[in-house]
C-alpha positions in Angstrom: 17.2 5.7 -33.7 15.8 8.1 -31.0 13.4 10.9 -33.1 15.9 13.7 -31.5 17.6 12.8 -35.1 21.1 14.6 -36.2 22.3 17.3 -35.0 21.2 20.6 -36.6 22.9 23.8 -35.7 20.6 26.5 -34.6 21.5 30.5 -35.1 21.3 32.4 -31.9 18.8 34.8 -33.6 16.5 31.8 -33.0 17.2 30.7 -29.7 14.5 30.0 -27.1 14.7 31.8 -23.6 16.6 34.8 -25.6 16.4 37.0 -22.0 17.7 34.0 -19.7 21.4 35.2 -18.5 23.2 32.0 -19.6 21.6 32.5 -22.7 22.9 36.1 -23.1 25.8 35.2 -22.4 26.5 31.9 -24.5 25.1 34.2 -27.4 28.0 37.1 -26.9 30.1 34.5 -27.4 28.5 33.1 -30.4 29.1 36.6 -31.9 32.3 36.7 -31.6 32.2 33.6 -32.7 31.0 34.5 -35.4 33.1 38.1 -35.9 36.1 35.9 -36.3 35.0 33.2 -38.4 32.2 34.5 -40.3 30.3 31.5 -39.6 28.7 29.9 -36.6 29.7 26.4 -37.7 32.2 24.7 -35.5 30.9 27.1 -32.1 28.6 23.8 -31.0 31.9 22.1 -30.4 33.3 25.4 -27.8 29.4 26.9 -26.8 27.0 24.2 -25.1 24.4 26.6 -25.9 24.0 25.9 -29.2 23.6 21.7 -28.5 20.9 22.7 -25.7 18.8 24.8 -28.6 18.7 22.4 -30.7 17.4 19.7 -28.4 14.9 22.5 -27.5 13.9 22.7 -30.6 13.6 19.0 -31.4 11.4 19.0 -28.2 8.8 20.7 -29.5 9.1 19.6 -33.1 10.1 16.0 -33.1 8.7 15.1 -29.7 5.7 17.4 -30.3 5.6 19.0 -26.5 3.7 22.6 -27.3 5.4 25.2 -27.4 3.2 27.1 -25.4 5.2 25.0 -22.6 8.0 26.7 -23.1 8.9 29.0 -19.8 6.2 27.6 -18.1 6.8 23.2 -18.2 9.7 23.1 -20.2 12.3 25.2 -18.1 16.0 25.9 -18.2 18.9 25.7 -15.7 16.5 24.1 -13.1 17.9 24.0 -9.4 18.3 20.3 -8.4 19.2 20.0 -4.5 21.5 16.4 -4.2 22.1 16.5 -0.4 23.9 19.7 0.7 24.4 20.4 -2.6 22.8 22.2 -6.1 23.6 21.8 -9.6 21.4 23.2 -12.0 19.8 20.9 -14.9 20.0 21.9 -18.6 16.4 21.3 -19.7 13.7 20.5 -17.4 9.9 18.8 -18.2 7.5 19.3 -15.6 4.0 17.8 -14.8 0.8 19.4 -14.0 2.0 19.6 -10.6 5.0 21.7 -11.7 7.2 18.8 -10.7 10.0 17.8 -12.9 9.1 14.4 -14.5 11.7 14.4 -17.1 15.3 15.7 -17.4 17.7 16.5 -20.6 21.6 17.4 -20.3 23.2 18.5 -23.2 27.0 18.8 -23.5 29.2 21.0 -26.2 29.7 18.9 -29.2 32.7 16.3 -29.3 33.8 16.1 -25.8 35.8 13.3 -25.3 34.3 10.1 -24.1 35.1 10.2 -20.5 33.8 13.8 -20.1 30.3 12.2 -21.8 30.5 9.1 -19.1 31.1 11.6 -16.8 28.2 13.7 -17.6 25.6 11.0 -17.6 26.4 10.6 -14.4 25.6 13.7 -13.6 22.2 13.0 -15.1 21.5 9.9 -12.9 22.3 11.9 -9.9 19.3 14.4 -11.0 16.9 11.5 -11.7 18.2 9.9 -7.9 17.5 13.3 -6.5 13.6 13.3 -7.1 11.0 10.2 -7.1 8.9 12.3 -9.7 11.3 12.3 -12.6 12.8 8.9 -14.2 13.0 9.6 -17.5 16.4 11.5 -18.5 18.1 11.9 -21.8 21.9 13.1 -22.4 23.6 14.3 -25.7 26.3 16.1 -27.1 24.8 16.9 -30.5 26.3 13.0 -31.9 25.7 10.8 -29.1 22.2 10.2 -27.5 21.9 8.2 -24.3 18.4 7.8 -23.1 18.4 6.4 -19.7 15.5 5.3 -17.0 15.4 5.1 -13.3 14.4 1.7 -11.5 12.3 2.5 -8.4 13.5 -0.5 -6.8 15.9 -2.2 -6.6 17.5 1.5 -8.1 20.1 1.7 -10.6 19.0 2.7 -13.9 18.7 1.0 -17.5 19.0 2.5 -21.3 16.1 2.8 -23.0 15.1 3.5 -26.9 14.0 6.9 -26.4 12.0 9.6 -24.8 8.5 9.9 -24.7 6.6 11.9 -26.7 3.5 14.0 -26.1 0.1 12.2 -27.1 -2.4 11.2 -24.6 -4.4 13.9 -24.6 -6.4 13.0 -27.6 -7.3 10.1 -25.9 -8.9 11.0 -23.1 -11.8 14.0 -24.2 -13.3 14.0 -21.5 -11.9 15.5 -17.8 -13.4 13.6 -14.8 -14.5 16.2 -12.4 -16.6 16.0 -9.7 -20.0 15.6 -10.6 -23.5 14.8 -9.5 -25.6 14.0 -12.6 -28.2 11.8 -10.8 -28.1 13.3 -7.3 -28.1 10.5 -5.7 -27.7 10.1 -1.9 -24.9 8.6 -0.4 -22.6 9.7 -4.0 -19.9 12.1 -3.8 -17.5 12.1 -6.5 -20.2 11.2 -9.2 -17.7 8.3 -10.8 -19.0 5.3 -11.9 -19.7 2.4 -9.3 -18.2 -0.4 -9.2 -20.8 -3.3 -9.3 -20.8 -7.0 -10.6 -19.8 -6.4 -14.0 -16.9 -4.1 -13.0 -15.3 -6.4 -10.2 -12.3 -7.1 -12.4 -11.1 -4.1 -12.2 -8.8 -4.4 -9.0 -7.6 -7.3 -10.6 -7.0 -6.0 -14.0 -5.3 -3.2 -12.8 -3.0 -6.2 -10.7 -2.5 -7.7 -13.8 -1.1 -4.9 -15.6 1.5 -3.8 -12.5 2.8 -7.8 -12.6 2.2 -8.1 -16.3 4.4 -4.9 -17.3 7.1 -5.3 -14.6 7.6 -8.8 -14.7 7.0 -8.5 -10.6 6.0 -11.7 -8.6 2.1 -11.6 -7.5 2.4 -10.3 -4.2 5.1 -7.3 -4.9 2.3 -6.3 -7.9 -0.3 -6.3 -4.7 2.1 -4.6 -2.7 2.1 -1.2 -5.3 -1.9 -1.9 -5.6 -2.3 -0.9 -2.5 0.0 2.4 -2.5 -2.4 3.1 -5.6 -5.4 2.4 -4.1 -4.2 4.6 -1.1 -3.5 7.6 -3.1 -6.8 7.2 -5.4 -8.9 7.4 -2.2 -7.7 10.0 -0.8 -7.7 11.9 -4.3 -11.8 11.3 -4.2 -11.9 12.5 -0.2 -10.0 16.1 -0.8 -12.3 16.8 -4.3 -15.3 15.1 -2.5 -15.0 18.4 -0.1 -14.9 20.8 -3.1 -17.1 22.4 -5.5 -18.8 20.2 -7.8 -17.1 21.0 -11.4 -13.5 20.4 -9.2 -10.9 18.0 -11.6 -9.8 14.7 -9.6 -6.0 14.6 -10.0 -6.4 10.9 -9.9 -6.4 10.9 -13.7 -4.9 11.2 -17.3 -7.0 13.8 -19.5 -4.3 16.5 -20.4 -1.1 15.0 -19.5 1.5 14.7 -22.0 2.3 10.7 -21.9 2.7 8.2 -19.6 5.6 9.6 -18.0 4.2 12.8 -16.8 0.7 10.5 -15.8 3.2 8.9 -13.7 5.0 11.6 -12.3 1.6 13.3 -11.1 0.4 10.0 -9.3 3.9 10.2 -7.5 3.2 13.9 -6.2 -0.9 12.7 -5.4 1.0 9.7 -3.4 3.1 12.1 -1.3 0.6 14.1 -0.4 -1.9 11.4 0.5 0.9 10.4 3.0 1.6 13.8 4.2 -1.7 14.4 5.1 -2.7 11.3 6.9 0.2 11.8 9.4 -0.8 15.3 9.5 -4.9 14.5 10.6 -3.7 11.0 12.5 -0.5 12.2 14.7 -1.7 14.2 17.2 -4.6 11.8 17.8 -3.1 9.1 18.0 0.3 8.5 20.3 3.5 7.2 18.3 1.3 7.0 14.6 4.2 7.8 12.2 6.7 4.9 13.8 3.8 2.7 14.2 1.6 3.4 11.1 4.1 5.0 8.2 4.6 1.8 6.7 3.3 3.8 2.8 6.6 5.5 3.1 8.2 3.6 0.5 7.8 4.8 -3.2 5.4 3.5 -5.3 8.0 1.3 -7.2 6.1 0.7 -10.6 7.5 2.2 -14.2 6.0 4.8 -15.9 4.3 2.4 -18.4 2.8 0.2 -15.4 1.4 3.3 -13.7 0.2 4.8 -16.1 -1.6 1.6 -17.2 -3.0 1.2 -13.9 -4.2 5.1 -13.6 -6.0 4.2 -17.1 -7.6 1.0 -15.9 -9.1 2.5 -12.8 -9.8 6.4 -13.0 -13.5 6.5 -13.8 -14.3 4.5 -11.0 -14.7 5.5 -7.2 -13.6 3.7 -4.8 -15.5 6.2 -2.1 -19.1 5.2 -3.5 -19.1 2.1 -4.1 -20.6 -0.7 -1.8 -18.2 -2.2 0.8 -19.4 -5.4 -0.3 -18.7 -5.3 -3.9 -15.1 -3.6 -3.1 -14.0 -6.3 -0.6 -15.2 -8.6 -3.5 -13.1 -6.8 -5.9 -9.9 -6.4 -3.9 -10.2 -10.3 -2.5 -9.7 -11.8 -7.2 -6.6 -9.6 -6.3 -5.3 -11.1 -3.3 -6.3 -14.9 -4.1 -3.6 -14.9 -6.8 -0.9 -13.4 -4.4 -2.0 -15.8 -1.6 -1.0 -18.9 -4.2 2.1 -17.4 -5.0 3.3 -17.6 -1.7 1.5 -15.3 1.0 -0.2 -18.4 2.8 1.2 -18.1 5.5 -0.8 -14.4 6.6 -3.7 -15.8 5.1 -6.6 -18.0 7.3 -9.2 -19.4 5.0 -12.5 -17.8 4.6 -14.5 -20.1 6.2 -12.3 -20.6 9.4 -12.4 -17.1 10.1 -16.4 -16.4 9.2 -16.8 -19.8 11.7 -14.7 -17.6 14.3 -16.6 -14.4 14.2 -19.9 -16.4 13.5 -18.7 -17.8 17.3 -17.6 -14.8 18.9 -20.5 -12.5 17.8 -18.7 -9.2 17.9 -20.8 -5.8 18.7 -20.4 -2.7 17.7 -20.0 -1.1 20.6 -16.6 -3.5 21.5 -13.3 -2.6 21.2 -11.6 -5.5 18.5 -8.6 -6.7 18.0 -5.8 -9.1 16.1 -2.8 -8.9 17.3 -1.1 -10.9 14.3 -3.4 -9.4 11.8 -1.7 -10.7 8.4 -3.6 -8.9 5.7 -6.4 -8.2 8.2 -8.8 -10.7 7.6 -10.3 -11.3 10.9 -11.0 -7.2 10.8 -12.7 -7.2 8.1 -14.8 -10.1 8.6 -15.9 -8.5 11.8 -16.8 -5.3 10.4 -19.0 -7.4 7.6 -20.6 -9.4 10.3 -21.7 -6.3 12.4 -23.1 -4.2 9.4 -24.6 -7.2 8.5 -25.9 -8.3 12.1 -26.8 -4.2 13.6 -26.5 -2.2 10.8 -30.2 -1.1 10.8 -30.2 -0.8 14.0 -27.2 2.0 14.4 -26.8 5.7 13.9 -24.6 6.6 10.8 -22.4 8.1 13.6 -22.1 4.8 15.8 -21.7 2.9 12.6 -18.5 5.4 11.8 -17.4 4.8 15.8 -17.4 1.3 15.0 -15.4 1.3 11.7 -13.1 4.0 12.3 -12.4 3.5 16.0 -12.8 0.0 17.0 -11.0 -2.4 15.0 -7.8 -2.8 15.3 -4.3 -5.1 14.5 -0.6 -5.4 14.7 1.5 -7.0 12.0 5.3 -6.9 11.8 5.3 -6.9 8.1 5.1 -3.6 6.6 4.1 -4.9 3.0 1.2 -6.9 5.1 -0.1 -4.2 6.7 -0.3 -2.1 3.6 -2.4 -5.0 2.8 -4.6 -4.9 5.8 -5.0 -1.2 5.1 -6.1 -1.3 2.0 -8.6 -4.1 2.8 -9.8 -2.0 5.8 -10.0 1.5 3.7 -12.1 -0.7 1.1 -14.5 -1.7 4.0 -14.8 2.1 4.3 -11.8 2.8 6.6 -10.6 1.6 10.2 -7.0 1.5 8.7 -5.4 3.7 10.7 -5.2 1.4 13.7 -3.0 -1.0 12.1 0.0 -0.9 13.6 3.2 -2.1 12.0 4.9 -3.8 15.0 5.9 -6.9 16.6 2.9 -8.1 19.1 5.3 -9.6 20.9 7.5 -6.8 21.6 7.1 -4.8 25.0 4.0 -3.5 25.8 5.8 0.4 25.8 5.9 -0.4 21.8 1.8 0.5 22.0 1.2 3.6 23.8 -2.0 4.4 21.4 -3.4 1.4 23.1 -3.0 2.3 26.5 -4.3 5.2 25.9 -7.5 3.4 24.7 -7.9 3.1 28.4 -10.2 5.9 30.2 -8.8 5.5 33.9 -4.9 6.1 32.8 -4.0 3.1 33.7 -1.1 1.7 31.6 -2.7 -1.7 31.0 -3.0 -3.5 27.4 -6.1 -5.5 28.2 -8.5 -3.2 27.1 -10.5 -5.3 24.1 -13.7 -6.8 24.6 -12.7 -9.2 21.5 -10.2 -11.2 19.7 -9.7 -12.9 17.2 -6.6 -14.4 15.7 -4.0 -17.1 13.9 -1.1 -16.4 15.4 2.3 -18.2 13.8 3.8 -21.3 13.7 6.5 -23.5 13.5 9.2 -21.1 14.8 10.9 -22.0 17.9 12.1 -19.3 20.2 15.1 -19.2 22.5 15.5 -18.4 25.9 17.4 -15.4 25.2 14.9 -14.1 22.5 11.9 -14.0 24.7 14.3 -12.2 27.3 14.0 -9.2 25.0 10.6 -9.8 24.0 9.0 -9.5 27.3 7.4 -11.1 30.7 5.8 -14.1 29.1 4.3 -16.9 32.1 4.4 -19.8 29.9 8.2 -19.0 28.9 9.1 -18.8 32.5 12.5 -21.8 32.9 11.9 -22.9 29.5 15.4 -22.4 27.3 13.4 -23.2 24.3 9.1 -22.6 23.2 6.9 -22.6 20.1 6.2 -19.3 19.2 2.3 -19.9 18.7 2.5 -20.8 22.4 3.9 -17.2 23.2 1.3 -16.0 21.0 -1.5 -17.7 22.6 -0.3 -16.0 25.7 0.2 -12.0 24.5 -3.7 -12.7 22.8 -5.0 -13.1 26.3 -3.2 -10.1 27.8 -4.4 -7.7 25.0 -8.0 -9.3 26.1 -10.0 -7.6 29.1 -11.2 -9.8 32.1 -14.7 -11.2 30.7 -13.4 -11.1 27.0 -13.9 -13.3 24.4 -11.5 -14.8 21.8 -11.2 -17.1 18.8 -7.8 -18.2 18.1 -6.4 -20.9 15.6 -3.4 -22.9 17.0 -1.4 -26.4 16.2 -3.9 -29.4 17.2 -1.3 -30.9 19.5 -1.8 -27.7 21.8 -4.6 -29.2 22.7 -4.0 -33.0 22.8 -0.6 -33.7 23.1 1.4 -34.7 26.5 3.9 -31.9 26.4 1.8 -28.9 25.8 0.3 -30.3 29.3 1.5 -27.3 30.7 0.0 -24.7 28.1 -3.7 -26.2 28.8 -3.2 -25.7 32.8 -2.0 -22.9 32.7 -5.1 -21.7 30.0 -7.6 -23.1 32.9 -5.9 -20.8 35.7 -6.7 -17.7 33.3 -9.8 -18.4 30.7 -12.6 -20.9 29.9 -12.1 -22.8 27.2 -15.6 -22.9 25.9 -15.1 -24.4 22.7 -12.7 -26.5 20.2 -12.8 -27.0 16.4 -11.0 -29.5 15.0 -10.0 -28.9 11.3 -9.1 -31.5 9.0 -5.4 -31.9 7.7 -6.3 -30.2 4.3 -7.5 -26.8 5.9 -4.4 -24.8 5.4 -2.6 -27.4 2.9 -4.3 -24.6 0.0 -1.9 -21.5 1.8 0.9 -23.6 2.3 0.8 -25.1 5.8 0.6 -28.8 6.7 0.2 -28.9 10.4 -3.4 -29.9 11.8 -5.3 -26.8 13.0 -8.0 -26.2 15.7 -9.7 -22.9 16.2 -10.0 -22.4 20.2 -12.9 -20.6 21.9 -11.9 -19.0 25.3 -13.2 -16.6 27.6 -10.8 -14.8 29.8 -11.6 -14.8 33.7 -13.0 -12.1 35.6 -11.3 -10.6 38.2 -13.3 -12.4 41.2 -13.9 -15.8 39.3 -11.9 -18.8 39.7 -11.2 -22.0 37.3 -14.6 -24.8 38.0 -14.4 -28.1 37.2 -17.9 -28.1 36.5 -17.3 -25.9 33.2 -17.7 -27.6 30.0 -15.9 -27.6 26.9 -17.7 -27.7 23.7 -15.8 -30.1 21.4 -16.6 -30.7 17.1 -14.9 -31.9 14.6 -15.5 -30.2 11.6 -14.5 -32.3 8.4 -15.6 -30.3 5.4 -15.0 -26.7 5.4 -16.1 -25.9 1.7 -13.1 -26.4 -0.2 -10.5 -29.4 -0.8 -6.8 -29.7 -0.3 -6.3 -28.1 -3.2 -8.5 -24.6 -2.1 -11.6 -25.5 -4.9 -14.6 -25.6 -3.6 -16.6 -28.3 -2.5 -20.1 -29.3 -1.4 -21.3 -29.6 1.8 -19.7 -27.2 4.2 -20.4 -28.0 8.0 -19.6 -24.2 9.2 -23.2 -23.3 9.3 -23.7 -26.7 11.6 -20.9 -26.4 13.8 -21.7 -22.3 14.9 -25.5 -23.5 15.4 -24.5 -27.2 17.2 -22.4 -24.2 19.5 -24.8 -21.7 20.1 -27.4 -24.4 21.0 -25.1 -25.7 23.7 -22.9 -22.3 24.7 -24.1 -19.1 26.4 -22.1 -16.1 26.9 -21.7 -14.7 30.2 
């Protein structure tokens, strides 16, 4: 039975909010009420007023809310806009952030069955109105329906009851910006994460697929939202005073409901402001880059279980290294429950930046970027490779301004975000389109260009795995674009178009490393791809993979990872160039993904740069 208990009938002498209108007025009724009956029994079933006071009253003493909350976070008869419209709700909870997280309708006593039905639709509309509140209770005085909102896929489901208030006494101590050890490089004075604590990201994924029931990659997918808001929670109180609350927390919320509710708010503004700072900068950011405008999708419990898990840490201080750690036990289970296919293996893609040698100074790219891998691994490789030697502010260039991607799938390029953000940042040039598309879909990247020219080849680097397997149609690469190699064919692999846009995102001189289908390069009627490669790039490498290299994620075509240098301007094809040709049979891991002794990676980049020079 919910603890709001039997109905108890309240004398208006006693009523809460005794100078609010409706009140007044409900109680002049209950007088004469009262002048002709001599009793205020049986008024609860002609005056709402007296059903809403009681459930005031059980609020603070059967649900223990304070009552100190009353006028301030509990409210009556709050406005609730529902599309050109406004109602007004009877009783209203709100959080910290004076947002309503929790809504009670109360109805005169007895009203007949459909006027109840009626009225708990009313209450679903308030809870569909607002992404803050999903808790709502309705009653008459003898019926109690306590009802909860589904994020997604919507729609709403009864519960036992409402929360009550608790948490405080569990959390003593409020996380506030400190600086106990003055250490340099800190900010937010939370504890690092470090090799004991890299379970965290992946406790916290745990609990969102644990709670929900949620498949392994959705659980990912609200990680990420999470992770978004928590970082930008430590950047706005990493620019106050020291002593300044994070809001990235529970000490002094009410339950997990309202710990929610205030994560929901923190989430909205995290989005509002990075379109705020990142749309003038860069052209067409919202279309290209709003991808964390869907709603964190979690329940209450979930969140808040999450919030619990990782509030003490920061996720601004801690090493890049022991992040990307962190967040990679979290995407290794959603890659095996079915994400292979945006995922290259580890070792194929440090063997392709080990290859390509990116600098810091070079503008990078993947066009198909998946959950940004390749990005990442580049970044690692240059802080790795010229760290020492670069200024703090050519280091920030580098991360912030010259990596970049383009994924189709929104929920990937959360992903990629996220990965990039843990890196310390560079997420805000992935773009959430199809590379294939026109080249007018990327005006931010012609504007990379300094002479105005409206030309997409302006990165010194890429590196990529573009798709497979699908089979485009004459008519669907009509609407894509100009592609060469599609020129009279009705039909053509799509990795082959994607071999194609890489090179024309790629400047003249450029290098890539791209993974393809091994029949690309040997088989008779991909003839036509490989001539038409030699007309526009050197081929200065291949890497044949065993069949087991993407058998782990899913795939069980044979792989190659290609080398190539796009032409300059003034240079022409010579059959004097050479092509650098291994076979690499052991990549570190077996056909089922564990590991396994002796990897040849190491080999095969030496064995290349032994024999291979960059121009």
């Amino acid at each position: 039975m919910a603890a709001i208990g039997g109905f108890e009938l309240i004398p208006p002498d006693q009523w809460l909010f005794p100078g609010h209108v409706d009140v007044l007025d409900a109680r002049r009724r209950a007088e004469a009420w009262f002048q002709a009956h001599e009793t205020y029994e049986g008024a609860e079933r002609s005056i709402a007023e007296f059903v809403r006071q009681w459930a005031l009253r059980r609020l603070l003493d059967a649900y223990r809310y304070p009552v100190e909350w009353i006028g301030e976070r509990i409210v009556i008869d709050e406005p609730v806009r529902m599309g050109s419209t406004e109602k007004e709700a009877d009783i209203s909870i709100r959080n910290t952030s004076r947002r309503t997280f929790l809504y009670v309708e109360t109805k005169r006593r007895g009203i007949p069955n459909d006027e109840f039905k009626e009225a708990e639709r009313q209450l679903e509309a308030y809870l569909s109105s607002t992404h803050t509140a999903t808790i709502g209770l309705i009653t008459d005085g003898d019926r109690v329906r306590t009802l909860r909102k589904k994020i997604d896929p919507g729609g709403f489901e009864l519960i036992a009851d409402l929360p009550s208030y608790g948490l405080e006494a569990r959390y003593k101590v409020q996380l506030v910006r400190e600086m106990p050890e003055q250490r340099e490089g800190r900010s937010t004075g939370l504890k690092l994460l470090n090799a004991d604590y890299e379970r965290v990201l992946f406790d916290c994924h745990s609990a969102a697929r644990d709670v929900d029931g949620l498949h392994a990659d959705e659980a990912l997918d609200e990680i990420c939202k999470i992770i978004y808001t928590k970082v930008y929670d430590e950047r706005q109180t990493a620019k106050q005073p020291l002593g300044t609350p994070f809001a990235f927390q529970a000490y002094g919320v009410s339950n997990a409901s309202e710990v929610a509710s205030n994560i929901r708010v923190l989430y909205d503004a995290a989005r509002a402001a990075d379109l705020d700072v990142n749309t003038e900068r860069i052209p067409g950011y919202e279309r290209s880059r709003g991808v964390f405008r869907s709603q964190i999708r979690l329940s209450d419990s979930a969140l808040y279980r999450v919030v619990d898990r990782l509030q003490e840490f920061s996720l601004l201080d801690s090493q890049a290294d022991i992040k990307g750690r962190a967040f990679q036990k979290v995407l290794g289970p959603a890659i095996r429950a079915g994400m292979g296919q945006y995922f290259t293996p580890d070792p194929i893609v440090e063997l392709a930046v080990g290859l390509i040698q990116p600098k810091a100074d070079e503008l990078i790219l993947d066009p198909f970027c998946g959950s940004g891998h390749f990005l990442t691994k580049a970044s690692q490789y240059v802080v790795r490779e010229q760290g020492r030697t670069l200024t703090p502010h050519e280091l920030h260039e580098f991360k912030c301004f010259h990596l970049h991607g383009i994924e189709k799938s929104d929920r990937m390029v959360r992903i990629a975000m996220t990965d990039m953000m843990l890196n310390d940042d560079g997420h805000t040039n992935i773009r959430n389109q199809d590379a294939l598309l026109s080249f007018n879909n990327y005006p931010d990247i012609n504007a990379l260009r300094d002479n105005g020219h409206a030309d997409p080849a302006v990165f010194d680097v890429v590196l990529t795995n573009p798709p497979f397997g699908s089979i485009m149609r004459q008519e669907t690469m009509e609407m894509m674009g100009r592609f060469e190699l599609g020129h009279r064919k009705k039909s053509l692999p799509l990795e082959i178009l994607g071999l194609e846009r890489s090179l024309q995102f790629l400047r003249p001189g450029g290098r890539m490393a791209i993974v393809l289908p091994e029949h690309l390069m040997k088989g008779k009627s991909a003839l036509f791809v490989r001539k038409w490669l030699e007309g526009v790039a050197r081929l200065k490498g291949i890497f044949f993979f065993p069949e087991e290299a993407f058998t782990p994620y899913g795939a069980l075509v044979k792989t190659c990872l290609c080398i190539v240098q796009r032409l300059r301007e003034d240079e022409r094809p010579s059959p004097s160039d050479k092509t650098f040709l291994c076979e690499v049979e052991n990549l570190g891991y077996d056909a089922t993904g564990r590991p396994e002794a002796g990897s040849e990676i190491q080999a095969a980049m030496l064995a290349f740069h032994q024999e291979v020079s960059w121009q």
